[in-house]
C-alpha positions as protocol buffer text, in pm:
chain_id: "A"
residue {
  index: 1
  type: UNK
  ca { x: 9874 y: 9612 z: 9119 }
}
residue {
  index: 2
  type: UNK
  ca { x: 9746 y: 9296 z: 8918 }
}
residue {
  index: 3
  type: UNK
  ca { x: 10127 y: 9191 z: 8934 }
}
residue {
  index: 4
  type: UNK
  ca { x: 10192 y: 9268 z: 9297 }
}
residue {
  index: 5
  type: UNK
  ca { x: 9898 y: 9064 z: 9359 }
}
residue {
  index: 6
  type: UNK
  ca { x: 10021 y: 8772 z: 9146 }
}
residue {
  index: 7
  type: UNK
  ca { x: 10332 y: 8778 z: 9323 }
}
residue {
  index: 8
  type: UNK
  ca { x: 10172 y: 8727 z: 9650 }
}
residue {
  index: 9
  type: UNK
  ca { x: 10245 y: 9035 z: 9814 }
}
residue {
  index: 10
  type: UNK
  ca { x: 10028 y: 9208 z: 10104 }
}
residue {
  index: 11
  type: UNK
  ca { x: 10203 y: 9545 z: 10086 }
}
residue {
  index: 12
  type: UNK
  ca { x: 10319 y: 9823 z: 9866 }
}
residue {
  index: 13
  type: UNK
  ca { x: 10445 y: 10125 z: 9798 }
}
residue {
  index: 14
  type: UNK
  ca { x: 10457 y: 10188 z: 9457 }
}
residue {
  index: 15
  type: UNK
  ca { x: 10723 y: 10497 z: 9335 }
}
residue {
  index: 16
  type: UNK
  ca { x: 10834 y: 10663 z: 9002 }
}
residue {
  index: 17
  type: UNK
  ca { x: 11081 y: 10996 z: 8994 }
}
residue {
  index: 18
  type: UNK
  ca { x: 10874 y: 11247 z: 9147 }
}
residue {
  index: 19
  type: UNK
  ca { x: 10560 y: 11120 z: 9102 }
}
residue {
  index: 20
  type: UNK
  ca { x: 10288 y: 11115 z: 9313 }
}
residue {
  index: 21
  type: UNK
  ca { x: 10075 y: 10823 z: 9390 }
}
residue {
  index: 22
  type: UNK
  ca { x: 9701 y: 10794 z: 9212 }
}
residue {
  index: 23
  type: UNK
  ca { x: 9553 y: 10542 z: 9407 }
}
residue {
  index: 24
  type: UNK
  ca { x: 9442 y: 10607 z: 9717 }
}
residue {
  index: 25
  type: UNK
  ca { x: 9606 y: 10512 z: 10051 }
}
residue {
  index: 26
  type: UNK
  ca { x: 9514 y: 10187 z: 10219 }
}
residue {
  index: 27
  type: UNK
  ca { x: 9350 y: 9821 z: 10151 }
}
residue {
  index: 28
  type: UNK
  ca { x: 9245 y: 9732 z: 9770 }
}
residue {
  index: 29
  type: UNK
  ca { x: 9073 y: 9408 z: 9708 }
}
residue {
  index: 30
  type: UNK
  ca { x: 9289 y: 9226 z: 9345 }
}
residue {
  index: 31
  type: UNK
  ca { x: 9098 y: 8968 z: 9289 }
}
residue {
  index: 32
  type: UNK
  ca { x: 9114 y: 8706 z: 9560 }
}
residue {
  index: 33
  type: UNK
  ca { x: 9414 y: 8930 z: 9778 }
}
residue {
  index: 34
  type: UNK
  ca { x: 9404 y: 9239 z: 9948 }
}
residue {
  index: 35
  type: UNK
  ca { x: 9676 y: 9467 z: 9881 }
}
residue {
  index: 36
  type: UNK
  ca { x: 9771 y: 9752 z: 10107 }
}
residue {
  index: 37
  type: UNK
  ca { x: 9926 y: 10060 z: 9921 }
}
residue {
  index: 38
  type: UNK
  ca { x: 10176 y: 10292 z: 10090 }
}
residue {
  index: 39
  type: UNK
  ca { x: 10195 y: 10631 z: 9977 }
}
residue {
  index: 40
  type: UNK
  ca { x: 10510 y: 10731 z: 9842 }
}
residue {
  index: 41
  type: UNK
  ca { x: 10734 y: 10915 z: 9613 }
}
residue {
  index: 42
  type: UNK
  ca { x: 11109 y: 10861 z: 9466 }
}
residue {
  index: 43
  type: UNK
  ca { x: 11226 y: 11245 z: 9498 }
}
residue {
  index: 44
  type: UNK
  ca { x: 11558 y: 11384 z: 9262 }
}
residue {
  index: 45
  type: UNK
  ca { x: 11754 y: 11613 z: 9439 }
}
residue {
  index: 46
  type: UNK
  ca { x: 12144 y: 11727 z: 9354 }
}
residue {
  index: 47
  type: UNK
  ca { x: 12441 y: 11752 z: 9607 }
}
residue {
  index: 48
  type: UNK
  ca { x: 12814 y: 11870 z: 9492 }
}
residue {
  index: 49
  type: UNK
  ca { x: 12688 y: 11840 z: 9118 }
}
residue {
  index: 50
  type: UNK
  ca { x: 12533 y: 11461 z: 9156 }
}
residue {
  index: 51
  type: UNK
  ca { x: 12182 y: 11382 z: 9159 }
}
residue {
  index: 52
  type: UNK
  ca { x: 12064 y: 11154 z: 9383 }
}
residue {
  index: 53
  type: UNK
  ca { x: 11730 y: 11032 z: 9452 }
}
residue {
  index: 54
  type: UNK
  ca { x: 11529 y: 10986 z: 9806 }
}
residue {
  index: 55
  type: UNK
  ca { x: 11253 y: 10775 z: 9866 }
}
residue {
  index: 56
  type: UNK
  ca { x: 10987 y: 10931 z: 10078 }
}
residue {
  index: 57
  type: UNK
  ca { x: 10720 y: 10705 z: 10262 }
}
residue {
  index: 58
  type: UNK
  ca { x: 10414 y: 10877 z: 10461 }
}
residue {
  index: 59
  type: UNK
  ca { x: 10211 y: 10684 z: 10722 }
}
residue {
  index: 60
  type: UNK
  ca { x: 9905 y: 10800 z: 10612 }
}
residue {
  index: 61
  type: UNK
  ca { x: 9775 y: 10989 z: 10284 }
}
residue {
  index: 62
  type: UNK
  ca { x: 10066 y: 11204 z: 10134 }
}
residue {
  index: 63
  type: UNK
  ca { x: 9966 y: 11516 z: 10261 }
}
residue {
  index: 64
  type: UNK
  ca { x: 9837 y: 11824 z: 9976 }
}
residue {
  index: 65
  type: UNK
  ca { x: 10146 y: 12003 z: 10059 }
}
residue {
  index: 66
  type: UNK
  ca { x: 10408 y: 11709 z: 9955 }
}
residue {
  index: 67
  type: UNK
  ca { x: 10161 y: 11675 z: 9626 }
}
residue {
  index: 68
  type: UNK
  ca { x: 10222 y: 12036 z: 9528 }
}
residue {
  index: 69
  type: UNK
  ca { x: 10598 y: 11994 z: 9575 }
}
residue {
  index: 70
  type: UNK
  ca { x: 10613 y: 11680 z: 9322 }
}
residue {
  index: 71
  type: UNK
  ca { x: 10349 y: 11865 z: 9064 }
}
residue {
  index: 72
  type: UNK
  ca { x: 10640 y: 12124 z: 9091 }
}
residue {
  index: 73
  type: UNK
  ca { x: 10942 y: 11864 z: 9024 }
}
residue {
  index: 74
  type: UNK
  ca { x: 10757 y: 11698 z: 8742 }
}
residue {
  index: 75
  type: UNK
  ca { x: 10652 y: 12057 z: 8550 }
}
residue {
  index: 76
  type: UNK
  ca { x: 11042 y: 12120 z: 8614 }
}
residue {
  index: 77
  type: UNK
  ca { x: 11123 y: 11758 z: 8449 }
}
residue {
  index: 78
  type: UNK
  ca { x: 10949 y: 11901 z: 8139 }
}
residue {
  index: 79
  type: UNK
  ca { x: 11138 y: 12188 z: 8080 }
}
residue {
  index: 80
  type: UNK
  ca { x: 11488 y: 11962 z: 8159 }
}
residue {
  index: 81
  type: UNK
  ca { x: 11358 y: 11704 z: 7900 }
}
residue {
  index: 82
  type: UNK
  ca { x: 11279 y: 11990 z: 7663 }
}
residue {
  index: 83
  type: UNK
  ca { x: 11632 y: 12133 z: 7726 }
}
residue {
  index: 84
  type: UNK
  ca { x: 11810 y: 11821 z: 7662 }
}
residue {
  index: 85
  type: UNK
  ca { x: 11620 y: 11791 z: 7339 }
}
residue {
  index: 86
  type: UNK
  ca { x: 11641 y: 12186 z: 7201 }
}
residue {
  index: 87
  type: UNK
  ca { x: 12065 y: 12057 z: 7291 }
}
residue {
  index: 88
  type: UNK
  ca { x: 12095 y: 11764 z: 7107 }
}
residue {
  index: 89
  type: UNK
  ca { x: 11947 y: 11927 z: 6764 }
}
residue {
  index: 90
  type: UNK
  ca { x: 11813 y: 11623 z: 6665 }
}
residue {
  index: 91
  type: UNK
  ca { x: 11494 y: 11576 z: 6451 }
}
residue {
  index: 92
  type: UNK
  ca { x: 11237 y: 11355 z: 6534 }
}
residue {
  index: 93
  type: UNK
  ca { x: 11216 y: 11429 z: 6913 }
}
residue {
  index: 94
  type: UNK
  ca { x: 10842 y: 11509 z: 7042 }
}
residue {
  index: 95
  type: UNK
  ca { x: 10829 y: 11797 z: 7296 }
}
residue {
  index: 96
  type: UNK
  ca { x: 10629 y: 11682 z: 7651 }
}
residue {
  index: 97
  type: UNK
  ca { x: 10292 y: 11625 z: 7641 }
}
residue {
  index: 98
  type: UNK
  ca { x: 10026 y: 11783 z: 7793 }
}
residue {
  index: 99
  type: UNK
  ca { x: 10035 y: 11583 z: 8081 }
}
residue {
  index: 100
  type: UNK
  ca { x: 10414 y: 11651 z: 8189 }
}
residue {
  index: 101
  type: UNK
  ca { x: 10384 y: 12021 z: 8136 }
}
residue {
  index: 102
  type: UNK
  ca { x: 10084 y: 12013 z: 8379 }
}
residue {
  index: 103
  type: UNK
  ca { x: 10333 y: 11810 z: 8687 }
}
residue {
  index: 104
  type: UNK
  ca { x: 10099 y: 11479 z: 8630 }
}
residue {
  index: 105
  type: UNK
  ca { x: 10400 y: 11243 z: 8485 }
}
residue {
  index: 106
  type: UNK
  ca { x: 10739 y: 11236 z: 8520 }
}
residue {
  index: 107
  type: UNK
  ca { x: 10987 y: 11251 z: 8185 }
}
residue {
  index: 108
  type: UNK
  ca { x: 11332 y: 11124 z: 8275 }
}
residue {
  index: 109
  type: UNK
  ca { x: 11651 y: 11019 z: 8084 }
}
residue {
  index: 110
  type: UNK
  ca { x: 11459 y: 10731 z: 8029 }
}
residue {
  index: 111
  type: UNK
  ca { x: 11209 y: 10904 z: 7789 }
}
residue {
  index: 112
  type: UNK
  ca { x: 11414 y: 11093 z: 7608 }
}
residue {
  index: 113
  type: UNK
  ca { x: 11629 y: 10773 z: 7523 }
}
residue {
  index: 114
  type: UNK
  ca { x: 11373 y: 10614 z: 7397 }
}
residue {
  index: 115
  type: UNK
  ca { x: 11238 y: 10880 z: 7180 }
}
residue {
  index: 116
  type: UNK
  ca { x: 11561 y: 10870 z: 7024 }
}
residue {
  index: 117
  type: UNK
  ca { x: 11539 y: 10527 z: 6982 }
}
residue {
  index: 118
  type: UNK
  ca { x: 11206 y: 10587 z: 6789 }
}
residue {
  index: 119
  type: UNK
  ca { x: 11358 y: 10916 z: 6562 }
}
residue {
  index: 120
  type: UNK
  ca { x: 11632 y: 10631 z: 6437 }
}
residue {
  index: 121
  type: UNK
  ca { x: 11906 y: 10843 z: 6669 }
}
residue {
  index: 122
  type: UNK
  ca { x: 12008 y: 10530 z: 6840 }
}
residue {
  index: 123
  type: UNK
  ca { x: 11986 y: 10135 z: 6825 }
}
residue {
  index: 124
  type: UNK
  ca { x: 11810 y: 10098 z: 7161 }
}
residue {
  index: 125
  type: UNK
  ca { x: 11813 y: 10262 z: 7499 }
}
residue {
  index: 126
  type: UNK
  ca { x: 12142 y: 10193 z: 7624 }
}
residue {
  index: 127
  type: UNK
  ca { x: 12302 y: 10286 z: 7318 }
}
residue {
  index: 128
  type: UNK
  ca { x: 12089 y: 10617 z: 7345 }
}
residue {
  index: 129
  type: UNK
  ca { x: 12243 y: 10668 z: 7716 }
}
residue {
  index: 130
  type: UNK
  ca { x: 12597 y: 10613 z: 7603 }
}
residue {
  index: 131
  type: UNK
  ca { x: 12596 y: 10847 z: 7335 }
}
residue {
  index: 132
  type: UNK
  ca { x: 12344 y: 11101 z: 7397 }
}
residue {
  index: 133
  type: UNK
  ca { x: 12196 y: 11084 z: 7783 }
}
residue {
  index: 134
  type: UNK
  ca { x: 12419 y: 10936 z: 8002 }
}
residue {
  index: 135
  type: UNK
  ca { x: 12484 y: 11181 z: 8320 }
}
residue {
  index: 136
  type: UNK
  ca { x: 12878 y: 11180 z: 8262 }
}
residue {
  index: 137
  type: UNK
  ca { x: 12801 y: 11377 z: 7834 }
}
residue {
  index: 138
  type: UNK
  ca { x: 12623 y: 11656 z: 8047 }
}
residue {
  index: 139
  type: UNK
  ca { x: 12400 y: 11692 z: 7780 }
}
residue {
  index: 140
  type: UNK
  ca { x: 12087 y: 11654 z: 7983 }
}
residue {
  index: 141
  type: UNK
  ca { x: 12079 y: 11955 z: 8251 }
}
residue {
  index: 142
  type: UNK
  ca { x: 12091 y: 11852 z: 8619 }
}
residue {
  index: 143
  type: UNK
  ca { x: 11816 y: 11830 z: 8820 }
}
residue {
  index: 144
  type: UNK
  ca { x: 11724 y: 12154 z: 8987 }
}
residue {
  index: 145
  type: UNK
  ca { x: 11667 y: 12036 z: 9340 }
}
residue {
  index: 146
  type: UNK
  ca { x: 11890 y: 12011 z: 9600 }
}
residue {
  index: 147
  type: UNK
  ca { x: 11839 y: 11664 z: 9800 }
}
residue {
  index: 148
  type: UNK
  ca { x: 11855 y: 11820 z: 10159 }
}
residue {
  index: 149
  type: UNK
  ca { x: 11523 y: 12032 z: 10065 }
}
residue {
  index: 150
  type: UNK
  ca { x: 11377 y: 11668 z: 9946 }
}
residue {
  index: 151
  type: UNK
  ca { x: 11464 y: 11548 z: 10314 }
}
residue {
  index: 152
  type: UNK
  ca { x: 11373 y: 11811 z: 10499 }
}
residue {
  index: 153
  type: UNK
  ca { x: 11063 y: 11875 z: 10323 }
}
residue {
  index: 154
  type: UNK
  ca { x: 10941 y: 11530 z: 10377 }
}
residue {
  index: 155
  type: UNK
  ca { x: 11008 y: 11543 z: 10728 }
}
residue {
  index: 156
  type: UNK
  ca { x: 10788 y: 11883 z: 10763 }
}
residue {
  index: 157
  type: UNK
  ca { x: 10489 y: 11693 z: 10631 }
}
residue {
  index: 158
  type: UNK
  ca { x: 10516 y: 11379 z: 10808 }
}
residue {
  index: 159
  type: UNK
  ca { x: 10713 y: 11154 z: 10566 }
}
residue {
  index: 160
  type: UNK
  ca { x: 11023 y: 10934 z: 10652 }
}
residue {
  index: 161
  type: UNK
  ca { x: 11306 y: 10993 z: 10394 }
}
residue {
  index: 162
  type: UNK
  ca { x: 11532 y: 10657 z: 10301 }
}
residue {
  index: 163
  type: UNK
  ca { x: 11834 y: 10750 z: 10054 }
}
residue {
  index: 164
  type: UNK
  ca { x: 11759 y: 10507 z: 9692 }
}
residue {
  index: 165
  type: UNK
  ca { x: 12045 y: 10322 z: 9577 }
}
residue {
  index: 166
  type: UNK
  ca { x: 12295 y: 10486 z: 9745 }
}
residue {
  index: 167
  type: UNK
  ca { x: 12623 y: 10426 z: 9547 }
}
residue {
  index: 168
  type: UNK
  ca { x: 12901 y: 10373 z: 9793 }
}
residue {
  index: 169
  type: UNK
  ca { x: 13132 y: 10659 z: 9721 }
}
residue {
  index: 170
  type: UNK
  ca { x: 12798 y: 10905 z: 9771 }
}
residue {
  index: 171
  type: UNK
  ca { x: 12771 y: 10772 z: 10100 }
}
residue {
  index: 172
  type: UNK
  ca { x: 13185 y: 10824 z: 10193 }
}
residue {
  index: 173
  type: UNK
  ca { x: 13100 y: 11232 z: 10077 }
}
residue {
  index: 174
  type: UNK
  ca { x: 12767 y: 11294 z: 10131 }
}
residue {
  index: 175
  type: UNK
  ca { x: 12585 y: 11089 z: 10439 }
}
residue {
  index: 176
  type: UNK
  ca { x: 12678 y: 11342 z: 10686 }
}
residue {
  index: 177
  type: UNK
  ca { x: 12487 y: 11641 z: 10550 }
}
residue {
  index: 178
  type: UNK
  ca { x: 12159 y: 11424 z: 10484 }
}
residue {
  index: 179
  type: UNK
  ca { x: 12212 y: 11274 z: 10809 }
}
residue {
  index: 180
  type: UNK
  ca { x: 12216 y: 11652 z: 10960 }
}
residue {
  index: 181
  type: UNK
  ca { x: 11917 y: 11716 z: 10723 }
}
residue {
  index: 182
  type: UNK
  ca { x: 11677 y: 11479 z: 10876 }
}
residue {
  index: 183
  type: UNK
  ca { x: 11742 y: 11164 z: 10689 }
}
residue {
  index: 184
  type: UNK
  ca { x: 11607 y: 10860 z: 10819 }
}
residue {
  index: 185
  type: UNK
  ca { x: 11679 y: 10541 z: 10637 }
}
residue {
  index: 186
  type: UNK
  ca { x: 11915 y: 10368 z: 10415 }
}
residue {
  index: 187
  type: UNK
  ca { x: 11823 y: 10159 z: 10121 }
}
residue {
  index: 188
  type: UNK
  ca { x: 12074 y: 9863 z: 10178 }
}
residue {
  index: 189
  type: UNK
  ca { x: 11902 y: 9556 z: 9993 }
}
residue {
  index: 190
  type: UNK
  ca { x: 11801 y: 9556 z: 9684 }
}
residue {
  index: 191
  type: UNK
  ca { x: 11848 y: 9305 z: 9387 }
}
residue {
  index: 192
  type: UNK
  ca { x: 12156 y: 9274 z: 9208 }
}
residue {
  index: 193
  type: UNK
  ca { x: 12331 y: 9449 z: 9485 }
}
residue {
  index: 194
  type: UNK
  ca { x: 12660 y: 9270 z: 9609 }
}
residue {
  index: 195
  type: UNK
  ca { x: 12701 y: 9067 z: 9951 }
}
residue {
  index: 196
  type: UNK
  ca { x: 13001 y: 9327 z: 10072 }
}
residue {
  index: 197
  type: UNK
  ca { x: 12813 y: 9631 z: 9970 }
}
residue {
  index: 198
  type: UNK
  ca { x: 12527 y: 9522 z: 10133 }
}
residue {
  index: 199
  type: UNK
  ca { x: 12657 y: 9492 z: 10464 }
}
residue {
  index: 200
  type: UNK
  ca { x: 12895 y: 9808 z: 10438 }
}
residue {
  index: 201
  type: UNK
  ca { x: 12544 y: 9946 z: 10412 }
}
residue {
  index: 202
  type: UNK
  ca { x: 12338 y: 9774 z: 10650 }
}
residue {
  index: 203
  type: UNK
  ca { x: 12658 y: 9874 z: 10919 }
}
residue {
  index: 204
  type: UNK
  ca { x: 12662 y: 10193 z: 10834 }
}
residue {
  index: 205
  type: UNK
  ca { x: 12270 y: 10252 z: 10911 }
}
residue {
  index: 206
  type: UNK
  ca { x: 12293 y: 10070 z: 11220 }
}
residue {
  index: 207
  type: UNK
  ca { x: 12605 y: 10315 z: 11319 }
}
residue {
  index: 208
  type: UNK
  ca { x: 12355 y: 10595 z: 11232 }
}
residue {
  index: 209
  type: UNK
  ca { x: 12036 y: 10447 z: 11362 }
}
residue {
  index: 210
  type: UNK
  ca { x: 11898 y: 10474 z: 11060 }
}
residue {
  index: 211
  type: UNK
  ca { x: 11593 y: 10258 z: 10932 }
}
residue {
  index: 212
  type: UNK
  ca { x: 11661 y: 9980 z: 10662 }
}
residue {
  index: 213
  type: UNK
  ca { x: 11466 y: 9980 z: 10364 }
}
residue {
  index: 214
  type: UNK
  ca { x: 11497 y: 9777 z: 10086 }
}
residue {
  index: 215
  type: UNK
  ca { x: 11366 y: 9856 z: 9699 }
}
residue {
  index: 216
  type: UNK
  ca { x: 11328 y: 9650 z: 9392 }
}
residue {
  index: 217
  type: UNK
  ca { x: 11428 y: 9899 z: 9154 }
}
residue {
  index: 218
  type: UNK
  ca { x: 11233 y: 9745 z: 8925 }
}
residue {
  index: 219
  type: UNK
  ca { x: 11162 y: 9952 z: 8588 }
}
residue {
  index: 220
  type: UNK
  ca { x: 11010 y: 9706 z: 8384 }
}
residue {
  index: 221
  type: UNK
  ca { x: 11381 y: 9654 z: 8187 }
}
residue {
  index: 222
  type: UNK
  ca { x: 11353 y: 9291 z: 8074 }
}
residue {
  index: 223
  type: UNK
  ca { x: 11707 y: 9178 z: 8232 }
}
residue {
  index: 224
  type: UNK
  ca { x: 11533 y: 9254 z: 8577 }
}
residue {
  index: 225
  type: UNK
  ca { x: 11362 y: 9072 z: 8894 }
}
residue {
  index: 226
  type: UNK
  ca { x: 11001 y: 9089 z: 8903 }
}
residue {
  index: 227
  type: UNK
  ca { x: 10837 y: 9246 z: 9150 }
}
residue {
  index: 228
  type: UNK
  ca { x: 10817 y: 9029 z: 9488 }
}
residue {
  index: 229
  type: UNK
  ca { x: 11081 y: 8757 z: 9362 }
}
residue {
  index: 230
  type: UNK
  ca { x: 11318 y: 8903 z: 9668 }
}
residue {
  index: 231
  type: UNK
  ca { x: 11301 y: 8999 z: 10006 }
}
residue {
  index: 232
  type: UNK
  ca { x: 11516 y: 9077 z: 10298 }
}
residue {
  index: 233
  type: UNK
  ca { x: 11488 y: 9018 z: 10712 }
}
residue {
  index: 234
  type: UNK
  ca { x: 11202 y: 9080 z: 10878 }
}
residue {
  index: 235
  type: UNK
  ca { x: 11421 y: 9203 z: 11168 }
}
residue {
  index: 236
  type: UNK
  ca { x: 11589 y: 9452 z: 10960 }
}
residue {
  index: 237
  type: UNK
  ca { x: 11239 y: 9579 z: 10816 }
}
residue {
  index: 238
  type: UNK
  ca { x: 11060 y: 9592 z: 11153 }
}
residue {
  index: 239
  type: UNK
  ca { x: 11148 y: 9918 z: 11340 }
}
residue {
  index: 240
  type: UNK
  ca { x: 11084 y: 10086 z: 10946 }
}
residue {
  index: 241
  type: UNK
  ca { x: 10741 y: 9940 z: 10864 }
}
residue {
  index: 242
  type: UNK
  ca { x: 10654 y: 9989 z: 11226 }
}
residue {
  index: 243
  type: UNK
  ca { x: 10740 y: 10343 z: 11173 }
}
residue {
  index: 244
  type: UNK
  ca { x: 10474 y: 10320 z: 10913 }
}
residue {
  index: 245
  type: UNK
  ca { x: 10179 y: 10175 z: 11152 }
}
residue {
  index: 246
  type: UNK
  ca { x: 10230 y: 9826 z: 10943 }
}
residue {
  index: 247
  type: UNK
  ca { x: 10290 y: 9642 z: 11234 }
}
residue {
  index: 248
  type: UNK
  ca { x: 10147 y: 9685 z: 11665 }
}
């Protein structure tokens, strides 16, 4: 928050892999600004054998209901992390903590790339993905989830569902079936993403009427954007954020 607030921005909704939010809904006072948080959640789901991940933003508090589910997800990121590991047969790697058996954190490829990193496995965390996590080795199970029940779940308590990062190719197999599940938005600006791909998805969510959203993306890697150094039309955000009683 201190660095949201440093970057001059009035609104946010902060996100991690399943996670749910821990501060509460609405204005917070950070040091001379007022920040408003959004409640939201980045939710893993798999189509076809691909995970993909949908962003899920609620109006209001994220309902009990939508909490439960993520608990759920994260207790089920635990056992994948610990699967992953008991796989590999590598020494050194810690088993989750108490905190991601119990749903209240999130362990990802990340994690478990950088705890090989620390057992001496690997020279740093993309060397660690290349040779040990990476999605295309299929040494770290799939997520468990399938990414319609993420939209259509999100829908039943109130949220609006925008697809993360959609890679183009996802989008040429697999728009229809989230469009028939409910979805409702597009991420189509985000930093580092190119000019043509951009509007390819921009057109595409107008074709659709689906909202815009944009995302920074932003896990703390050092070769990225800070948080609030971009930003995309207002006209393009409108009918979203209005969606989200941000604007009259």
């Amino acid at each position: 928050m201190r660095r949201a607030a440093n970057a001059g921005l009035d609104v946010v909704a902060l996100t991690d892999h399943d996670c749910a939010p821990t501060l509460p809904h609405g204005h917070h006072r950070v040091g001379a600004r007022t920040i408003r948080v959004i409640h939201a959640a980045e939710v893993s789901g798999c189509i076809a054998g691909r995970e993909l991940h949908i962003l899920v933003y609620f109006p209001g508090a994220m309902p009990t209901v939508f909490r439960r589910l993520l608990v759920r997800l994260c207790q089920a990121r635990a056992d994948r992390y610990q699967q992953a590991a008991d796989a590999l047969g590598l020494p050194g790697i810690p088993a989750p903590d108490a905190a991601a058996r119990a749903g209240d954190r999130a362990l990802t490829r990340v994690h478990l790339s950088r705890a090989l990193v620390a057992a001496g496995h690997a020279r740093n965390v993309a060397d660690a993905f290349h040779r040990f996590t990476g999605s295309r080795l299929g040494k770290v199970p799939l997520v468990n989830f399938q990414v319609t029940a993420a939209i259509s779940l999100a829908r039943e308590a109130g949220g609006l569902s925008s697809w993360a990062h959609p890679p183009l190719d996802a989008v040429d197999a697999h728009l229809g079936t989230l469009l028939a599940a409910g979805l409702d938005g597009l991420e189509a600006v985000r930093p580092g993403l190119r000019g043509r791909d951009r509007s390819t998805l921009q057109r595409l969510a107008h074709k659709h009427r689906l909202f815009v959203t944009g995302g920074s993306d932003y896990h703390g890697f050092p070769w990225q954007r800070a948080v609030g150094q971009w930003s995309f039309p207002m006209r393009e955000a409108r009918p979203f954020v209005r969606r989200l009683g941000l604007l009259g």
